[in-house]
N, C-alpha and C positions, 0 to 999 in steps of 0.2 A: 504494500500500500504506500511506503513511507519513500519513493525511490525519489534519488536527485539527480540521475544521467541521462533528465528531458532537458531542453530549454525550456522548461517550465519554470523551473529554478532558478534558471536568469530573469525572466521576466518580472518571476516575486519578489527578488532582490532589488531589481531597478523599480518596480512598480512601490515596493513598500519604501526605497528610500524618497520615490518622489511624493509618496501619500503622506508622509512625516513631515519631508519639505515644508510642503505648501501648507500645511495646519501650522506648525512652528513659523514660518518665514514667510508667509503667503502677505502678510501686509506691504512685505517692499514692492510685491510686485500689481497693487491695487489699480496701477494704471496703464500696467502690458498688456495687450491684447490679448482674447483667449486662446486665438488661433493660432500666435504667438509660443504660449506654454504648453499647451498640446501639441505642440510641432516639436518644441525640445523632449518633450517626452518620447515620443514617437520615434525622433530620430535619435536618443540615446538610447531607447530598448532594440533598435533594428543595429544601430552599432556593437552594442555589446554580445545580442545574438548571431549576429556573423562573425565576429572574432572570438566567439564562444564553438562555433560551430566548425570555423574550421584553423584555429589556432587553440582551441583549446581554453577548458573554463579557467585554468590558473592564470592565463593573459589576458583576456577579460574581465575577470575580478580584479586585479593586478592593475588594470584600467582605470575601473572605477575608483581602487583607492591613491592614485596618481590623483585623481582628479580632487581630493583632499587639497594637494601644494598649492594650485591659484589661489582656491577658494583664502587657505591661509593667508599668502600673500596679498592679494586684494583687501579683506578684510581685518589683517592687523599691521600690515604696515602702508598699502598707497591711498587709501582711504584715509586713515587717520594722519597720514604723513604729510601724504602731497595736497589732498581737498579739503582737510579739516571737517573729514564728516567721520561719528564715530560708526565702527565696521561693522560692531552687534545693536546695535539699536537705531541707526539711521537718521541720529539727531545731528545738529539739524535738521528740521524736515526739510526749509526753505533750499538749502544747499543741495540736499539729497535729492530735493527734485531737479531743483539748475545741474545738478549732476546729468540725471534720466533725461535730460529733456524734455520734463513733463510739464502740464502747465499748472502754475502756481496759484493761480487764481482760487484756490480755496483756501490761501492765506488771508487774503483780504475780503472777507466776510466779517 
């Protein structure tokens, strides 16, 4: 019953790191498009099932946890280094958005 030599077990892995994502972190991204964050999702469960498939689950997992280094990078040193936005909370908002290039206009309400 309990087997893990499907891609199924990659999908759960990508699908539950991005179900976690988006509950924990899903505020930064209030003003991405949705078809935007379905499309990353999409195209990182087809990435990692092809290099699961035919390179093998240890370099596809091996993948994902690479993809740990930016996230650190971005979020504890050019973030708070170079923009003055902080990395885990995204304060200032007003920056964080001139960040995004989003529109600010629900400051000035």
């Amino acid at each position: 019953m309990w087997q893990t030599d499907s891609l199924w077990f990659e999908i759960a892995v990508v699908s539950i790191i991005y179900a976690v994502g988006n509950m924990v972190m899903g505020q930064f991204e209030e003003q991405t498009p949705k078809w935007r964050r379905v499309g990353k999702y999409i195209l990182t469960l087809i990435l990692i099932c092809l290099i699961s498939h035919y390179a093998g689950r240890v370099y596809s997992m091996s993948l994902l946890a690479l993809f740990i280094v930016p996230l650190l990078y971005i979020h504890a040193y050019y973030l708070p280094k170079k923009k003055g936005i902080n990395g885990w909370t995204g304060e200032p908002k007003s920056k964080y958005y001139e960040f995004r290039k989003w529109n600010k206009d629900i400051f000035s309400k």
